[in-house]
N, C-alpha and C positions, 0 to 999 in steps of 0.2 A: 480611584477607579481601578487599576492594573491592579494595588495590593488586593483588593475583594476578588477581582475576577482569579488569581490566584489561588486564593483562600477557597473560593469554590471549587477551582479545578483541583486540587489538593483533596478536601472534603471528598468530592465525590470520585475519584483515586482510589481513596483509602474503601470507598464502600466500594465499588466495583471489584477492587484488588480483595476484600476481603470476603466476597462472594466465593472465592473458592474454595475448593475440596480436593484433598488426595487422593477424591475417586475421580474426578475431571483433568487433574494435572497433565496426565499422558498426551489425553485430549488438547489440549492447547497449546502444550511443547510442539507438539507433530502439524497443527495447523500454524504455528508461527514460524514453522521451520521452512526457509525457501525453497531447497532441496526436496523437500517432501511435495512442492508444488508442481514440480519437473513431470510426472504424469500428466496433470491437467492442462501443463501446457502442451507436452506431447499429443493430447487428443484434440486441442484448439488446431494446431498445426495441421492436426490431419484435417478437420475441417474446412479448413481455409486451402488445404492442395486439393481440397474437393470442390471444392465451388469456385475458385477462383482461375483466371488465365496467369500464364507464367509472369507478365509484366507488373501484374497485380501482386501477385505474392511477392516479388521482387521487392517491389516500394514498401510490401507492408514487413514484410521481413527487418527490411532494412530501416525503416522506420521505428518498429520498437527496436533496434537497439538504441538508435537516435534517441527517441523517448525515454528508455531507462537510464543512459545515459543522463539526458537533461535531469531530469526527476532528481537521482541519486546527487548529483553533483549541486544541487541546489538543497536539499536537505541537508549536506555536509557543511554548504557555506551557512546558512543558516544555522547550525549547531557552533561552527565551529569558527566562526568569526562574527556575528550576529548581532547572535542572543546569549550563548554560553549560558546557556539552562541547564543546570544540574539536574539529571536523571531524579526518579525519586529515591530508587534506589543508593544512590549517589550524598546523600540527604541524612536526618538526622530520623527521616521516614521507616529506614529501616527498621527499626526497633518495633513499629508499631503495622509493618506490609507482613504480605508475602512476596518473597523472591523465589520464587518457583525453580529459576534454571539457576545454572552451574555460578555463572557470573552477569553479572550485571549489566555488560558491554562497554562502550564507550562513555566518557564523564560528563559528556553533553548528549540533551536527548530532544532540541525543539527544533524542527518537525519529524516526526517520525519520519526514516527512511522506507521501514517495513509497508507502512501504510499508504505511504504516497505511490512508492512501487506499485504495489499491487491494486490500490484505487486506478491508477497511469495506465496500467495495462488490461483492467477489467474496462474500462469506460473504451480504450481506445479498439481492444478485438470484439468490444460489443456491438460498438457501431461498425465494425467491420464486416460482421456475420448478420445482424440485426435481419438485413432483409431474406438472408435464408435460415434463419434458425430465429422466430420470431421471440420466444421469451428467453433463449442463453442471456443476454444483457443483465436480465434481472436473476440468473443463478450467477453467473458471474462477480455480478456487483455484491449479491449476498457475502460468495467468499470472501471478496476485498474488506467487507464491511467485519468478517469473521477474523479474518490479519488482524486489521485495527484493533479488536476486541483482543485478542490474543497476546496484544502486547501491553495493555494495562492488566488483563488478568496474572502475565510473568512478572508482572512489576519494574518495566522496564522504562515505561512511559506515561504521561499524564494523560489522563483525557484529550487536552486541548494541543498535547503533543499529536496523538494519532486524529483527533480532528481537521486540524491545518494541513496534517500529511494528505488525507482523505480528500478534502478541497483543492490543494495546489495537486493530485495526481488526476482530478478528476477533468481541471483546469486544462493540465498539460495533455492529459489522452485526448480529450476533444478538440484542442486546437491543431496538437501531429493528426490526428482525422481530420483537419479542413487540409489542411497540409496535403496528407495524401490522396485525397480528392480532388484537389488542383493537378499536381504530378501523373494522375490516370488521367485526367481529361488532356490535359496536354500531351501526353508521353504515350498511353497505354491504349488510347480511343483504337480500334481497328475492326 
């Protein structure tokens, strides 16, 4: 059962990975780049000092780093005491991908960090703003869902890598959102 589901995620790896072109490559470097995302968060923030009181931004501030934190630190034990999943890149796969960037990253790659982060923090500033910015959620979550893609199309991860990332960020944004839903009604109510 694990060897097929394997065999599948590999399969459809190699096709997803093989969809690309040296006219997109720029394109998905720059979308998988976390750095390049520092605007979008810049403009979320200003959001959230728009509509929000100061105790509110406080906890949610503070919360995604809590959250990124969790996230990150949980995809590395996962990689890196786990599962010890070899990248594809990492693999005898190479011969037959594309490796788009410079280098491959690290020699473990099950769950994606890229994807959980960014699924962690689209779920949790969606429900954040949700009630005043009625469809951000769903542009938000597109990009997280665009990370994801970005990193089998680098060829850095499997499918069911950036899958499990996507699911455990989507997990952990919404339950640091009950979290700081508690913390405002207790703390921030005035």
């Amino acid at each position: 059962m694990i060897d097929q589901l394997v065999n599948y995620d590999t399969e459809l790896f190699l096709f997803l990975n093989g969809l690309g072109t040296p006219t997109w490559d720029g394109f998905w470097l720059f979308i998988t780049n976390k750095y390049y995302a520092i605007p979008l968060y810049a403009f979320l923030l200003v959001l959230i000092l728009k509509t929000h009181k100061k105790k509110e931004i406080f906890f949610t501030l503070l919360l995604v780093a809590v959250l990124i934190t969790i996230t990150d630190q949980t995809a590395n034990l996962f990689k890196k005491t786990l599962f010890l999943r070899l990248r594809p890149c990492q693999t005898d796969l190479i011969d037959y991908m594309r490796l788009v960037k410079d280098g491959c990253g690290g020699r473990y790659g099950y769950f994606s960090g890229h994807a959980s982060n960014a699924m962690a923090l689209a779920t949790f500033i969606g429900l954040v703003l949700r009630n005043h910015y009625k469809y951000l959620i769903f542009i938000i979550l597109f990009w997280a869902a665009l990370v994801g893609y970005s990193r089998i199309y680098i060829g850095v991860h499997y499918p069911g890598d950036v899958f499990t990332g996507m699911i455990v960020g989507g997990i952990y944004g919404g339950m640091i959102f009950k979290f700081r839903e508690f913390l405002i009604k207790k703390y921030a109510q005035n």
